[in-house]
C-alpha positions as CSV (number, residue, x, y, z in Angstrom):
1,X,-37.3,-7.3,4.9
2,X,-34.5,-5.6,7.3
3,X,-30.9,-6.7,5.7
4,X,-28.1,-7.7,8.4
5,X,-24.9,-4.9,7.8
6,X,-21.8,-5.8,9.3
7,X,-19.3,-3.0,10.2
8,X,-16.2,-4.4,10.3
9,X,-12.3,-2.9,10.8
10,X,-9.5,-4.1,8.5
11,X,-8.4,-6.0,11.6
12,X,-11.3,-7.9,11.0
13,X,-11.3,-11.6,9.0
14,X,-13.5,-9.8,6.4
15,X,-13.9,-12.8,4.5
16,X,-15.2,-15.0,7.3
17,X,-19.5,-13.3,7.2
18,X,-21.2,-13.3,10.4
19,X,-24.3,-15.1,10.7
20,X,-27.0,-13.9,8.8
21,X,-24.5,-10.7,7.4
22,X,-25.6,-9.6,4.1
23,X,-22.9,-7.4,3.3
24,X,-19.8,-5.8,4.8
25,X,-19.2,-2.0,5.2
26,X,-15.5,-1.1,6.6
27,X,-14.6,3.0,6.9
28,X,-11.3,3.8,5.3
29,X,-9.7,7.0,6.6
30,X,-6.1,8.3,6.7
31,X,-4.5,5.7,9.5
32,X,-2.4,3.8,7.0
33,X,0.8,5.8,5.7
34,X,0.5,7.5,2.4
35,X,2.9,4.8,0.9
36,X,3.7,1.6,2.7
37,X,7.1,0.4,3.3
38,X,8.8,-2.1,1.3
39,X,9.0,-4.5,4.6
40,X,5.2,-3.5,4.8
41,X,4.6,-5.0,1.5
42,X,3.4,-8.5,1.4
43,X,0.9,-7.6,4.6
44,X,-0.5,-5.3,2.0
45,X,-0.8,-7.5,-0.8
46,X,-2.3,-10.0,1.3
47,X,-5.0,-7.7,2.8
48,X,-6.1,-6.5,-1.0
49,X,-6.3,-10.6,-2.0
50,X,-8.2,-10.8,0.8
51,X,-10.6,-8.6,1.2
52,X,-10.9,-9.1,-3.2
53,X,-11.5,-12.8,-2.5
54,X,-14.3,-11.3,0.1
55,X,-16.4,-10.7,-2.9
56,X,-17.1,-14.0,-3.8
57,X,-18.9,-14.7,0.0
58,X,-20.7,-11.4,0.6
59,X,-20.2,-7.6,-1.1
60,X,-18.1,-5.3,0.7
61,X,-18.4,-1.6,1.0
62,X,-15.1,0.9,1.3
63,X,-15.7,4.1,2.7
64,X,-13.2,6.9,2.6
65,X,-13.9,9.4,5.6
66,X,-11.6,12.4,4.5
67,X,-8.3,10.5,2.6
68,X,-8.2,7.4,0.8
69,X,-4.2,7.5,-1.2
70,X,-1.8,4.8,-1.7
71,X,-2.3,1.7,0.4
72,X,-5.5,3.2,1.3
73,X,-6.9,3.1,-2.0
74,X,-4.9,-0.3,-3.2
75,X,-7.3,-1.8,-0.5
76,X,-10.6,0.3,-0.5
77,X,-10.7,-0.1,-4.7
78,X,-10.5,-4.4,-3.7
79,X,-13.9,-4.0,-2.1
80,X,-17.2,-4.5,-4.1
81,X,-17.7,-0.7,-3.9
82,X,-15.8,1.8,-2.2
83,X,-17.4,5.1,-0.9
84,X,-16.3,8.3,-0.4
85,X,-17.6,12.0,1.0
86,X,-17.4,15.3,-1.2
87,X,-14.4,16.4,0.6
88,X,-12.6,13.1,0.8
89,X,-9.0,13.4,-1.1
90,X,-9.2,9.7,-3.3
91,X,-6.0,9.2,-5.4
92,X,-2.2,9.2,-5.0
93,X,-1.4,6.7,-7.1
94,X,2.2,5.7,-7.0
95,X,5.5,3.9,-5.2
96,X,8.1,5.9,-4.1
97,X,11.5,4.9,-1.6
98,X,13.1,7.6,-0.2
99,X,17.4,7.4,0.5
100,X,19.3,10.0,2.6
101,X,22.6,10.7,2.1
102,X,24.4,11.7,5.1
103,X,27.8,10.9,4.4
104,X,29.0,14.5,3.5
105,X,27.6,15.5,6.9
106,X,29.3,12.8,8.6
107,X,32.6,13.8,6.4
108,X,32.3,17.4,8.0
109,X,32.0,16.5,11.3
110,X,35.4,14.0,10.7
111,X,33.0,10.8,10.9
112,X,34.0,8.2,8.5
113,X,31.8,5.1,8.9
114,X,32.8,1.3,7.9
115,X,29.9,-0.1,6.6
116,X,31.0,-4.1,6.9
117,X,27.7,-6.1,4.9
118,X,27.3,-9.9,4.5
119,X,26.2,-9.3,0.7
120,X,27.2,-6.5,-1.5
121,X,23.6,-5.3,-1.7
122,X,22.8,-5.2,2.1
123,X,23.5,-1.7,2.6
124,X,23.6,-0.5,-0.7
125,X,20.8,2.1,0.9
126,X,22.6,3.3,3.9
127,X,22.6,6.9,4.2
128,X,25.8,6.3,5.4
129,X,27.4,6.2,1.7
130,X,26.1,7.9,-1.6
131,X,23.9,5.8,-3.3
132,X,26.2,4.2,-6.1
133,X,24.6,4.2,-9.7
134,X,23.6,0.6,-10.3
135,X,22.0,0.7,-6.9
136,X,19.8,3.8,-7.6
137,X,19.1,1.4,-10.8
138,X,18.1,-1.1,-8.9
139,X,15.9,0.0,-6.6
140,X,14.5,2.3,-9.7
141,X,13.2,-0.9,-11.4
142,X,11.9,-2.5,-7.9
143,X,9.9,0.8,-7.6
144,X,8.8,0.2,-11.2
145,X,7.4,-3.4,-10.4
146,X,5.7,-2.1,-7.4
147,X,4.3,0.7,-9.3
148,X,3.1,-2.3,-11.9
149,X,1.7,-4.4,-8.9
150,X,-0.2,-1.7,-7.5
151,X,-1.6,-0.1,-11.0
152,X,-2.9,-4.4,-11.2
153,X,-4.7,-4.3,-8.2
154,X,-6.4,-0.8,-8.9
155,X,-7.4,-2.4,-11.8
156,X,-8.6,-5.4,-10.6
157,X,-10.5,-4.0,-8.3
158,X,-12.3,-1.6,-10.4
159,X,-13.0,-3.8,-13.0
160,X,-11.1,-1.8,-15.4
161,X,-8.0,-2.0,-17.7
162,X,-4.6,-1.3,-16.1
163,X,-4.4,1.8,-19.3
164,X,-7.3,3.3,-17.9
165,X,-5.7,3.5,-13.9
């Protein structure tokens, strides 16, 4: 008996099988950033519940063409299985927020920005300013809980314990 494969891309309603579809196979290369963006963040936490909650209508197959790190993985470890070649690069787990800080440049070329906010924490990551103390803080223990949300998923994924991620 021939089984029905459905090749589907992450634009795809994974969760919705076509008829007769026994299982799902979706390729995961490199095209998603090696970390997502904060603002990017709920789209990616979304996707993983999704294509997790795919398990319960059909199994799904992940398959990493040559990189699968970072958002990559947090999705492709949600499917039933996920796939890889040899010489695919798996891994890179971790969060990371990057802040420039330009204001000694703009100092030296006799710019002196106003930053005017609505909230004292809107711009706190300008790169406009130096990045104050209890800011770097802050956005140190947001980094932390993504880190924790992300290590989840894995786990989840994997079937595993978040100790052994």
């Amino acid at each position: 008996m021939q089984q029905r494969v459905h090749v589907a891309s992450l634009d795809q309603s994974i969760s919705r099988p076509q008829a007769g579809q026994k299982s799902t196979i979706w390729r995961q290369s490199a095209r998603f950033p090696p970390g997502p963006e904060r603002r990017a963040w709920l789209r990616w936490l979304k996707l993983a519940d999704e294509i997790f909650a795919s398990r319960r209508v059909k199994p799904s197959i992940a398959y990493a063409t040559n990189q699968c790190a970072s958002a990559a993985l947090w999705l492709g470890a949600q499917a039933t299985q996920l796939v890889a070649q040899p010489s695919s690069d798996i891994g890179s787990v971790g969060v990371m927020c990057v802040h420039f800080d330009c204001s000694q440049q703009l100092a030296a070329e006799g710019v002196r920005p106003t930053i005017i906010a609505s909230t004292a924490y809107k711009a706190e990551l300008s790169p406009l300013s130096p990045l104050s103390p209890e800011a770097l803080a802050y956005e140190q223990g947001r980094i932390n809980a993504l880190h924790g949300d992300f290590v989840s998923a894995l786990a989840r994924g994997r079937g595993v314990d978040a100790a052994a991620v």
